[in-house]
C-alpha positions in Angstrom: -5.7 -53.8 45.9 -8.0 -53.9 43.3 -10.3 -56.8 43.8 -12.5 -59.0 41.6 -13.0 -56.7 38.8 -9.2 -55.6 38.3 -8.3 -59.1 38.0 -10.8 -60.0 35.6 -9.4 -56.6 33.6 -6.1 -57.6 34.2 -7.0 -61.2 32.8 -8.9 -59.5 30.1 -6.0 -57.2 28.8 -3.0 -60.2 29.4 -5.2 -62.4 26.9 -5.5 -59.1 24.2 -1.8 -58.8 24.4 -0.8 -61.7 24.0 -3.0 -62.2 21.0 -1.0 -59.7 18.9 2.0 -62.3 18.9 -0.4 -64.7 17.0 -2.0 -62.6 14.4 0.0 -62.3 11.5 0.7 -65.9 11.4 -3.0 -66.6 11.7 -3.7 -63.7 8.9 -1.0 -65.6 6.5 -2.1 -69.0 7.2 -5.9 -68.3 6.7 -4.9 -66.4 3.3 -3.1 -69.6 2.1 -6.0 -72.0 3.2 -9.0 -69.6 2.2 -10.8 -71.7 -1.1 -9.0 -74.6 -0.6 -11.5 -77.3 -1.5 -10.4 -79.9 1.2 -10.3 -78.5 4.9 -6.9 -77.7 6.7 -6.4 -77.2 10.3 -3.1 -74.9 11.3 -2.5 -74.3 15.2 -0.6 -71.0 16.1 0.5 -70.5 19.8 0.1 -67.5 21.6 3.8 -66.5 20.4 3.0 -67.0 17.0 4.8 -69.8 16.2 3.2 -72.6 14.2 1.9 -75.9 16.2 0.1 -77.8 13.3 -0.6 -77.5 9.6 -2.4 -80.4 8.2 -5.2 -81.6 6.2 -6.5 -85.4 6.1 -8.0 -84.7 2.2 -11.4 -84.3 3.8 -14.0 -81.9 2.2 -15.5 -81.0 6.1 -12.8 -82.6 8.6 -9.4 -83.1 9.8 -8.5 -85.5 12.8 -6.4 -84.9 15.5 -4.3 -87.5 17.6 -3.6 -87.1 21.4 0.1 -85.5 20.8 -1.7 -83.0 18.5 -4.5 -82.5 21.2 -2.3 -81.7 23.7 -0.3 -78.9 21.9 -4.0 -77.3 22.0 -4.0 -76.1 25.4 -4.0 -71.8 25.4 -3.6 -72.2 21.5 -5.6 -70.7 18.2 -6.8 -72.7 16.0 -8.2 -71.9 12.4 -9.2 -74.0 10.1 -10.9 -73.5 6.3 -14.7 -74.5 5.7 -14.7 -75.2 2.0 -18.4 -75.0 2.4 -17.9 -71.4 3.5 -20.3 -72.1 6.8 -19.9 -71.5 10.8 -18.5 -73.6 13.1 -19.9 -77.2 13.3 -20.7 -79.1 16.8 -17.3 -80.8 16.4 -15.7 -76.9 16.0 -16.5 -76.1 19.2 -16.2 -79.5 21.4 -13.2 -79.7 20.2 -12.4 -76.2 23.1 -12.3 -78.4 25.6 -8.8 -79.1 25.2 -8.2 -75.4 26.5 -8.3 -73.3 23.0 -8.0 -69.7 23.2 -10.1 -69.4 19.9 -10.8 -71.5 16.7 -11.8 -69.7 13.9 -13.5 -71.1 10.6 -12.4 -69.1 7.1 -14.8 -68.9 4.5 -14.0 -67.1 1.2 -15.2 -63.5 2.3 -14.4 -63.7 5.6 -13.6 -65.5 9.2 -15.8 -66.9 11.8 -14.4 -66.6 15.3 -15.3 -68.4 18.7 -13.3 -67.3 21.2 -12.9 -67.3 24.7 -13.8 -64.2 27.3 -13.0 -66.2 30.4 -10.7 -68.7 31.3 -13.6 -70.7 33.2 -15.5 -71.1 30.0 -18.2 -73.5 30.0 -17.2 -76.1 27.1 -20.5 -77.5 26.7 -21.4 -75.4 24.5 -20.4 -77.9 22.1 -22.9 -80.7 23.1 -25.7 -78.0 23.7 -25.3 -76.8 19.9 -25.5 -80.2 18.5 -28.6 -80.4 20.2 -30.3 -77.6 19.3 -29.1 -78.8 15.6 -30.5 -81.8 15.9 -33.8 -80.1 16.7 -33.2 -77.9 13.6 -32.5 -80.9 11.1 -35.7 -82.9 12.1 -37.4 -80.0 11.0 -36.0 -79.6 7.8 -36.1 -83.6 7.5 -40.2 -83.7 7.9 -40.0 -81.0 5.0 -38.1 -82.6 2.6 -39.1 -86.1 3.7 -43.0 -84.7 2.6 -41.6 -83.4 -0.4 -40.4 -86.3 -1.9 -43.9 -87.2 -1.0 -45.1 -85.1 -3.1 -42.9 -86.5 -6.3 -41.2 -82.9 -7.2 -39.2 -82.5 -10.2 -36.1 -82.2 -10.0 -35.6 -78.8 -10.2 -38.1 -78.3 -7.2 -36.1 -80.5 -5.1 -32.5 -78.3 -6.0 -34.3 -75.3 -4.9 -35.9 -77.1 -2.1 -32.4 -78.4 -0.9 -30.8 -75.1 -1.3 -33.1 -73.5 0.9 -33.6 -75.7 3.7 -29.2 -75.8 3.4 -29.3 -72.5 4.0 -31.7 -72.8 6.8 -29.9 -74.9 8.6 -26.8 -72.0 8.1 -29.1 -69.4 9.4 -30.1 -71.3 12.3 -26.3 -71.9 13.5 -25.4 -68.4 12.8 -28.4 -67.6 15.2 -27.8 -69.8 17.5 -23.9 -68.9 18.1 -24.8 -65.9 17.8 -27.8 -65.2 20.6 -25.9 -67.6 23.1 -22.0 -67.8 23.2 -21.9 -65.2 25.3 -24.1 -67.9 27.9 -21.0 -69.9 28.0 -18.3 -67.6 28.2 -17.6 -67.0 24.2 -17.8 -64.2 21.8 -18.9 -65.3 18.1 -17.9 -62.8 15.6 -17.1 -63.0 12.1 -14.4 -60.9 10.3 -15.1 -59.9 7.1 -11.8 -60.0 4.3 -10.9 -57.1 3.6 -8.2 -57.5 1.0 
């Protein structure tokens, strides 16, 4: 009855269901954390109750021990970028301890890796720092020739704003073209209030 593609439906439609529980607790949580200048982390389970709310006083972090990264498994977890950018390498390695989704809330909106299979293929992680690290030895030679060059300050503000932004671009891109290679959708969901 059914075969292969009504269980992948089936699987498909148990995960949306479920993921109604969560919302409003994710909603309220990213509302409180959105423009907060140091990054929190708050877990929500599938039910909707809350896991973890902390923040270590980092700008671009928060640390997890191995009680907290077991509570992970079939969990959301969001999380503000005070820097208002997409998910770092760490984001997304951090999936293989079974997320459902993480999401990343910047002030006009939410960045959202999540899941479309249960066999996911969490490298994804380790494949995007690569590619990164690509990216950033390119935009190292430039500004490494700049300073060659003996800019004024000015030039080098603009400079580092735009090879900044590059570097955003390219992740966005990156995500963006390939998620879907490892089993993820990457959208972002703009604020609307």
């Amino acid at each position: 009855m059914g075969g292969r593609g009504a269980s992948s439906q089936m699987q498909k439609n148990s995960l949306a269901v479920s993921s109604e529980k969560w919302r409003p607790n994710v909603e309220a949580s990213e509302n409180r954390i959105r423009g907060k200048k140091t990054e929190t982390a708050i877990l929500v389970g599938m039910d909707g109750k809350i896991l973890i709310d902390k923040s270590d006083g980092h700008k671009s972090q928060v640390g997890f021990n191995g009680q907290e990264l077991a509570l992970m498994d079939g969990a959301i977890l969001t999380h503000n970028h005070p820097r208002n950018s997409t998910f770092s390498d760490e984001d997304l390695k951090i999936m293989v301890h079974g997320l459902k989704e993480i999401r990343a809330v910047a002030v006009h909106g939410t960045f959202v890796m999540k899941k479309t299979r249960e066999n996911a293929d969490i490298s994804m992680g380790k494949d995007y720092a690569l590619a990164q690290k690509e990216h950033l030895n390119q935009t190292n030679k430039i500004w490494a020739e700049a300073q060659m060059k003996r800019l004024g300050l000015l030039e080098m503000d603009k400079l580092a704003d735009q090879l900044n932004h590059s570097i955003e671009v390219f992740r966005r891109k990156w995500l963006a073209k390939n998620a879907k290679n490892y089993g993820f959708i990457y959208t972002y969901e703009r604020r609307t209030a």
